[in-house]
N, CA, C and O of each residue as an XYZ file, in Angstrom:
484
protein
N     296.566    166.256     -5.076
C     296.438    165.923     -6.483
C     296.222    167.223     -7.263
O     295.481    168.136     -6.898
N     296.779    167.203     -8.112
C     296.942    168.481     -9.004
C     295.791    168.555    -10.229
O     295.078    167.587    -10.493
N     295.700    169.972    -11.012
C     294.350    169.596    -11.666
C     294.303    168.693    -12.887
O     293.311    168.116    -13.331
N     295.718    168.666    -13.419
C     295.979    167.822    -14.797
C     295.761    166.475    -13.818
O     295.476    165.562    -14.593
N     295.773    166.068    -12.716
C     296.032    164.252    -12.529
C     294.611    164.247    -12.663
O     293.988    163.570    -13.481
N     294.126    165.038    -11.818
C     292.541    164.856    -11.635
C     291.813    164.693    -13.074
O     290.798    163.996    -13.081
N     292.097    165.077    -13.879
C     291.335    165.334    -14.953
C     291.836    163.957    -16.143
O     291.084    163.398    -16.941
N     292.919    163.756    -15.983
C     293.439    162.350    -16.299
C     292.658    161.174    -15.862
O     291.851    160.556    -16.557
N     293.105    160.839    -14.180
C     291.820    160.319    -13.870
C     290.275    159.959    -14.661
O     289.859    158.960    -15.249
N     289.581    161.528    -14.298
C     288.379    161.863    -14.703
C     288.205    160.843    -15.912
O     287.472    159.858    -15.817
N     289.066    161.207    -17.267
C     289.155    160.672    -18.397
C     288.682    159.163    -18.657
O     287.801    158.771    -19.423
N     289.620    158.335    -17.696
C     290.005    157.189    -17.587
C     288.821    156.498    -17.131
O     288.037    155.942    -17.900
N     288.696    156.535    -15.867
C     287.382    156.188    -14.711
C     285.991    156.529    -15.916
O     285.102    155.679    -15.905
N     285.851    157.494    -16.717
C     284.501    157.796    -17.238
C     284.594    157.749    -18.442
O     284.015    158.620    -19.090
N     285.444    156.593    -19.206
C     285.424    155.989    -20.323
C     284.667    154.846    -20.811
O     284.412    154.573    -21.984
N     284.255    154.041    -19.470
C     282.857    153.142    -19.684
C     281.457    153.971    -20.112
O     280.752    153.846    -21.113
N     281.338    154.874    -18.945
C     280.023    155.867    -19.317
C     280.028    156.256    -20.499
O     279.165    155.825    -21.263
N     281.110    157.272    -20.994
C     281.242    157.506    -22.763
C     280.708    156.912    -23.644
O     279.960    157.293    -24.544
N     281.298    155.468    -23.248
C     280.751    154.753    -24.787
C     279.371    154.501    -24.342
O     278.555    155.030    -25.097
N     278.840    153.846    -23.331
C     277.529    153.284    -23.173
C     276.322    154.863    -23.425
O     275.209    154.706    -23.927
N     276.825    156.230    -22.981
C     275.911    157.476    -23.255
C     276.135    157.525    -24.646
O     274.994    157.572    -25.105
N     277.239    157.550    -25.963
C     276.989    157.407    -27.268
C     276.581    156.582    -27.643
O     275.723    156.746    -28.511
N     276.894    155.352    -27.276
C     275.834    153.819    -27.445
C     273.752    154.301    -27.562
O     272.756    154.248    -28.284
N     274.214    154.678    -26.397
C     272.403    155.313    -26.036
C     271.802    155.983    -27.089
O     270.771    155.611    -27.649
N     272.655    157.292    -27.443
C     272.074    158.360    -28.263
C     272.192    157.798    -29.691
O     271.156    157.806    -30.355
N     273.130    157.391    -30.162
C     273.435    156.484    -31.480
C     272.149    155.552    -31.892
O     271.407    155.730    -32.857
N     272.087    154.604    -30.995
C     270.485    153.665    -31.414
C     269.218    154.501    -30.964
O     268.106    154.213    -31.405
N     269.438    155.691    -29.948
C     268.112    156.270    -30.240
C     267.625    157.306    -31.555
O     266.531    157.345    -32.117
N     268.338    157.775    -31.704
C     268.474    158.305    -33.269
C     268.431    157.691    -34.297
O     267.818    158.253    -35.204
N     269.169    156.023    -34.664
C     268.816    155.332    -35.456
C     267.564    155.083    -35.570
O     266.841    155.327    -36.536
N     267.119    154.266    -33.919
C     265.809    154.599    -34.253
C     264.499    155.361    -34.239
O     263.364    154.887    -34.195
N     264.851    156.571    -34.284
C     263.613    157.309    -34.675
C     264.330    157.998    -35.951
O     264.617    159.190    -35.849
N     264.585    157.421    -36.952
C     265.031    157.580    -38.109
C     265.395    156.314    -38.607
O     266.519    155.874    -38.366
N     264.227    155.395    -39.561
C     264.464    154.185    -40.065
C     265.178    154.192    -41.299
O     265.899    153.302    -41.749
N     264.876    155.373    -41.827
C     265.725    155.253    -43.490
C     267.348    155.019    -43.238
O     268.018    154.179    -43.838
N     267.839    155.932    -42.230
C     269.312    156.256    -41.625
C     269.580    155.116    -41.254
O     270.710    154.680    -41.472
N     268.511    154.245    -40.524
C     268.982    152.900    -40.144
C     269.547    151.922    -40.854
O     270.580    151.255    -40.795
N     268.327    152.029    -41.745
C     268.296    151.083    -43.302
C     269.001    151.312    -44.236
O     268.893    150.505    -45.159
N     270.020    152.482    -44.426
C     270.877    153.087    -45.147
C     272.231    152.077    -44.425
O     272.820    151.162    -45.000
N     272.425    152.486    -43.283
C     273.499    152.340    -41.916
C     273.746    150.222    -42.709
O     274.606    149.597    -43.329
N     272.209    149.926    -42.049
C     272.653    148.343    -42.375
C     272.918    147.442    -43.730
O     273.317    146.311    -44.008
N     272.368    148.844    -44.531
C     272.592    148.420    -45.847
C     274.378    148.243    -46.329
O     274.949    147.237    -46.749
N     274.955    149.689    -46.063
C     276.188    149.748    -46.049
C     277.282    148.417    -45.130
O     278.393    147.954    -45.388
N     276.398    148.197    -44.131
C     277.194    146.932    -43.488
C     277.022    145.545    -44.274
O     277.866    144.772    -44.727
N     275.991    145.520    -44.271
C     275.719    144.447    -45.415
C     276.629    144.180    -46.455
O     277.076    143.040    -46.584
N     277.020    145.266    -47.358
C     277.746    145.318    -48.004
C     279.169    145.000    -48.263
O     279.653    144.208    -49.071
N     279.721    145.769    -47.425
C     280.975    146.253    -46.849
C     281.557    145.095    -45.886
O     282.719    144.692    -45.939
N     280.690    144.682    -45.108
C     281.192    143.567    -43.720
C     280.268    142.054    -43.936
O     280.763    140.993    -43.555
N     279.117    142.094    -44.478
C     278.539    140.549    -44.306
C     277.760    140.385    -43.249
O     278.161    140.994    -42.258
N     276.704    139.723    -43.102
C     276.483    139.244    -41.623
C     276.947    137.852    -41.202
O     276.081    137.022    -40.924
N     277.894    137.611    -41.149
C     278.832    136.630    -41.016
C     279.876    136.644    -40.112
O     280.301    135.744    -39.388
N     280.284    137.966    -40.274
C     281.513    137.931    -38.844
C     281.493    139.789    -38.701
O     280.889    140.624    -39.374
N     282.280    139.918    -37.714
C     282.094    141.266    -37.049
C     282.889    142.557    -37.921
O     283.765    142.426    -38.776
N     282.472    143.425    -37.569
C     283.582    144.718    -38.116
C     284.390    144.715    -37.794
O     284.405    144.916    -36.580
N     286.069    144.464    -38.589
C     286.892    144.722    -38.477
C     287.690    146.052    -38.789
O     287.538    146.393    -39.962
N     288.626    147.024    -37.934
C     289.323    147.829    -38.238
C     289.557    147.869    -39.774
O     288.936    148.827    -40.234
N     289.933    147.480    -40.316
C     290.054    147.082    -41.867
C     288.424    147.942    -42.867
O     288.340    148.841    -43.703
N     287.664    147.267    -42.346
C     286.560    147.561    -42.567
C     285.922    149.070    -42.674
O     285.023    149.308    -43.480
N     286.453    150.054    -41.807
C     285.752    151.165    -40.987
C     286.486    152.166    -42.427
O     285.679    153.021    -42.793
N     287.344    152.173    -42.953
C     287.344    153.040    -44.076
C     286.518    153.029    -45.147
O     286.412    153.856    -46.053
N     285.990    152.099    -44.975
C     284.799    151.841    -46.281
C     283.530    152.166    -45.827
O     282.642    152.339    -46.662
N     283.245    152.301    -44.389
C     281.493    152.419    -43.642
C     281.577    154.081    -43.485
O     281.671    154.686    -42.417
N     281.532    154.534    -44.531
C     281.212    155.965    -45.116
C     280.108    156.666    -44.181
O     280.321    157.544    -43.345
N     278.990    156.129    -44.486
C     277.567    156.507    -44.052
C     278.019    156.737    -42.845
O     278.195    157.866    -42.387
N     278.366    155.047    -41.897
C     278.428    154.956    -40.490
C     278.748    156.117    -39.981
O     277.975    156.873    -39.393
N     280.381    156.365    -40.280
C     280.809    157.042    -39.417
C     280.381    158.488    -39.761
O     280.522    159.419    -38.969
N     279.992    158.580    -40.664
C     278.917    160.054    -40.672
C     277.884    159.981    -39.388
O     278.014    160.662    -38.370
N     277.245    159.399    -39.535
C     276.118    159.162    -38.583
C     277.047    159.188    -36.961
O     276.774    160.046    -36.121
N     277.834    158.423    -36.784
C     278.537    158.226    -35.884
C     279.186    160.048    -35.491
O     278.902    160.408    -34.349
N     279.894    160.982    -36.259
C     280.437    161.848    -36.199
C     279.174    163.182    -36.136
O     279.444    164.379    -36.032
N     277.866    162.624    -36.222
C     276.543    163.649    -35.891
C     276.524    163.332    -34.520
O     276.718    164.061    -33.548
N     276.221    161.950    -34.603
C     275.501    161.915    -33.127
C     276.440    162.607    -31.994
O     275.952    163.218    -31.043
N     278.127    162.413    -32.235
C     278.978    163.157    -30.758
C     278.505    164.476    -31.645
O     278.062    164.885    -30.572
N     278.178    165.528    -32.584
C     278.234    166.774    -32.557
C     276.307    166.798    -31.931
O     276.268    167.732    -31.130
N     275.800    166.569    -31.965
C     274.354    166.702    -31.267
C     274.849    166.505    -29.755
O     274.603    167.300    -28.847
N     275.470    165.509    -29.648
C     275.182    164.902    -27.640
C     276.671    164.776    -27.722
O     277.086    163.639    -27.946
N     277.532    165.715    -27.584
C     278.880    165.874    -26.954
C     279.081    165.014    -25.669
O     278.260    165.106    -24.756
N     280.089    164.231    -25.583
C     279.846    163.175    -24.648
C     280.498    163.719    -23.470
O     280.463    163.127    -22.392
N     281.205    165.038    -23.672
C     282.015    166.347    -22.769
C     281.144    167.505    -22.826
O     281.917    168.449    -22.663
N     280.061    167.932    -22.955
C     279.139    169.019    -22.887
C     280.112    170.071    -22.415
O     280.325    170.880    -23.318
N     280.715    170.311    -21.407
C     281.976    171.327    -21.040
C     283.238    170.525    -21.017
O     283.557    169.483    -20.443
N     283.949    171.479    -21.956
C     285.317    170.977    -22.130
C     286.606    171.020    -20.916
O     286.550    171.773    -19.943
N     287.559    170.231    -21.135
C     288.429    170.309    -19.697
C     288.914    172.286    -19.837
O     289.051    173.092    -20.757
N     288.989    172.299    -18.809
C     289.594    174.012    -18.447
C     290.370    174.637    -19.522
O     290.266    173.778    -20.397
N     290.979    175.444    -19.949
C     291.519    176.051    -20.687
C     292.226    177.166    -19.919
O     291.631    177.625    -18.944
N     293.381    177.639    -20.229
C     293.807    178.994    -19.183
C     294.569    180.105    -20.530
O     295.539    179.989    -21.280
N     293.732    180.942    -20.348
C     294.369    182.154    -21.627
C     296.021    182.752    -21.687
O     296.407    183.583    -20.865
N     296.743    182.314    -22.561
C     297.952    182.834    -22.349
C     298.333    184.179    -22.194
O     299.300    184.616    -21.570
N     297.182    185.000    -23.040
C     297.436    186.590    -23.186
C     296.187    186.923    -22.523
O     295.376    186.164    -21.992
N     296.163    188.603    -22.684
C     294.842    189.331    -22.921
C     294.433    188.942    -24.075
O     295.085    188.675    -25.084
N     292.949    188.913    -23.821
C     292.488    189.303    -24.768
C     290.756    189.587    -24.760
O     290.215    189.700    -23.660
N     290.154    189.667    -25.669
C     288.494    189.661    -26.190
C     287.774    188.977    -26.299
O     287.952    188.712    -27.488
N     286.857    188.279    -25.952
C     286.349    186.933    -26.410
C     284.538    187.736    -26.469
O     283.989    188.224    -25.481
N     283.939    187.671    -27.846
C     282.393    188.497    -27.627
C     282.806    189.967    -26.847
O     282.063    190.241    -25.904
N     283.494    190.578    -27.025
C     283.206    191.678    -26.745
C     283.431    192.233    -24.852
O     283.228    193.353    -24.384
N     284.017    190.666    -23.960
C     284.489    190.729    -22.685
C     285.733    190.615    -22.905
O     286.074    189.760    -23.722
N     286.824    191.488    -22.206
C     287.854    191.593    -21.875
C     288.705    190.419    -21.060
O     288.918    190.563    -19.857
N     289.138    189.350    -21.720
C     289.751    188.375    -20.748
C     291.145    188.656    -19.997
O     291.987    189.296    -20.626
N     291.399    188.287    -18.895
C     293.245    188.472    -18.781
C     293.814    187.242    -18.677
O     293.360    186.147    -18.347
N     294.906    187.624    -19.023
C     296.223    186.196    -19.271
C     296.149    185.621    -17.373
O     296.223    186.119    -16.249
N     295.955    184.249    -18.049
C     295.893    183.245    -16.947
C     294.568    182.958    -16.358
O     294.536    182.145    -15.435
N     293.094    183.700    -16.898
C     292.144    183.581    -16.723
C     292.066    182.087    -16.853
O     292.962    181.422    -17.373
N     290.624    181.437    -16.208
C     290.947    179.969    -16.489
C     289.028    179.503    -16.994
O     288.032    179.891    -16.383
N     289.043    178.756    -18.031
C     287.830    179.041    -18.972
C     287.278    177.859    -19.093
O     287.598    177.328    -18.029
N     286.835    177.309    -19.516
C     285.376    175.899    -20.301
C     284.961    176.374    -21.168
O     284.341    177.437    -21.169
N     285.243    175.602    -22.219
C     284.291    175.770    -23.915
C     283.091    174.811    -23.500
O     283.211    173.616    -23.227
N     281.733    175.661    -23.501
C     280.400    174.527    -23.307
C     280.116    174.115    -24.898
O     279.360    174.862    -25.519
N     280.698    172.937    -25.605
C     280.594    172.449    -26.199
C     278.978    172.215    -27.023
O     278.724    172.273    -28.226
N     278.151    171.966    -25.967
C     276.899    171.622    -26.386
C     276.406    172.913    -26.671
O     275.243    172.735    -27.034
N     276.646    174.019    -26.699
C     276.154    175.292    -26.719
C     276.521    175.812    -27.939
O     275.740    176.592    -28.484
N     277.826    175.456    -28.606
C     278.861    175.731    -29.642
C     277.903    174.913    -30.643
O     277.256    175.468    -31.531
N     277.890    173.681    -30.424
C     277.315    172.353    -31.273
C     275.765    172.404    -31.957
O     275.220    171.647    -32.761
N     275.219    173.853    -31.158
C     274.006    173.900    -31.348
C     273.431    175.252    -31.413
O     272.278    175.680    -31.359
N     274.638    175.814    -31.552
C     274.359    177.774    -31.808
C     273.878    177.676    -33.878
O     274.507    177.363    -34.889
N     272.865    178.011    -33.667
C     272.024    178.616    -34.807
C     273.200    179.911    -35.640
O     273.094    180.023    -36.861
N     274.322    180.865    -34.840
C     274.809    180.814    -35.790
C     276.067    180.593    -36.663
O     276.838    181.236    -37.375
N     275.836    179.231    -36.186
C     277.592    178.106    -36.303
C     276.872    177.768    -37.406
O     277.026    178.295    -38.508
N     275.811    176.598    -37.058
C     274.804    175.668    -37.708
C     274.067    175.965    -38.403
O     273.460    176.949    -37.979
N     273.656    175.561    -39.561
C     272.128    175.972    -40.608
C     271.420    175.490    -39.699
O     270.618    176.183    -39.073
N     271.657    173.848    -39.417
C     270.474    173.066    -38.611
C     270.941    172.550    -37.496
O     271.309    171.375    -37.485
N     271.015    173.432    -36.236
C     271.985    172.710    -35.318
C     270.740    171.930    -34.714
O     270.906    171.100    -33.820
């Protein structure tokens, strides 16, 4: 098996975990932040009813949500290291000399939370 099947695979097989580890971090953040919550259900309220479920239709209008939704994967990257990367050229990366065909990982969670990417990572 070659490294693209493997990593295909990988994808596939650990797409249950994904959602249930953003599931996790999503309501734990909601709740230890009630205003965000109360903001979050206010907007559903609104927007959807408590009457029937969110529909696709719906998700262009849940503003807040998917804010909240688009923090929580930049805090808890649900890929902390990204699939491989292989450098086409030379080159520099910080001041190390890479060579073409080197083969690399962006640590995501490291990027997501460098102080100087972020005001407030």
């Amino acid at each position: 098996m070659d490294v693209i099947q493997f990593h295909i695979i990988f994808v596939f097989v650990d797409l249950e975990r994904f959602h249930t580890r953003l599931t996790n971090f999503l309501i734990s953040l909601l709740l230890n932040n009630r205003d965000a919550l109360k903001k979050a259900q206010d907007e559903l309220d609104i927007h959807v009813g408590a009457k029937r479920q969110v529909n696709e239709s719906d998700i262009k209008n849940l503003v807040y949500l998917r804010a909240i939704l688009m923090e929580t994967m930049h805090l808890y990257p649900v890929a902390p290291l990204q699939l491989p990367h292989q450098s086409m050229e030379d080159c520099t990366v910080s001041g190390y000399h890479v060579c073409a065909g080197t083969q690399h990982f962006v640590n995501a969670l490291k990027v997501h939370h460098d102080p100087k990417v972020w005001q407030e990572p």
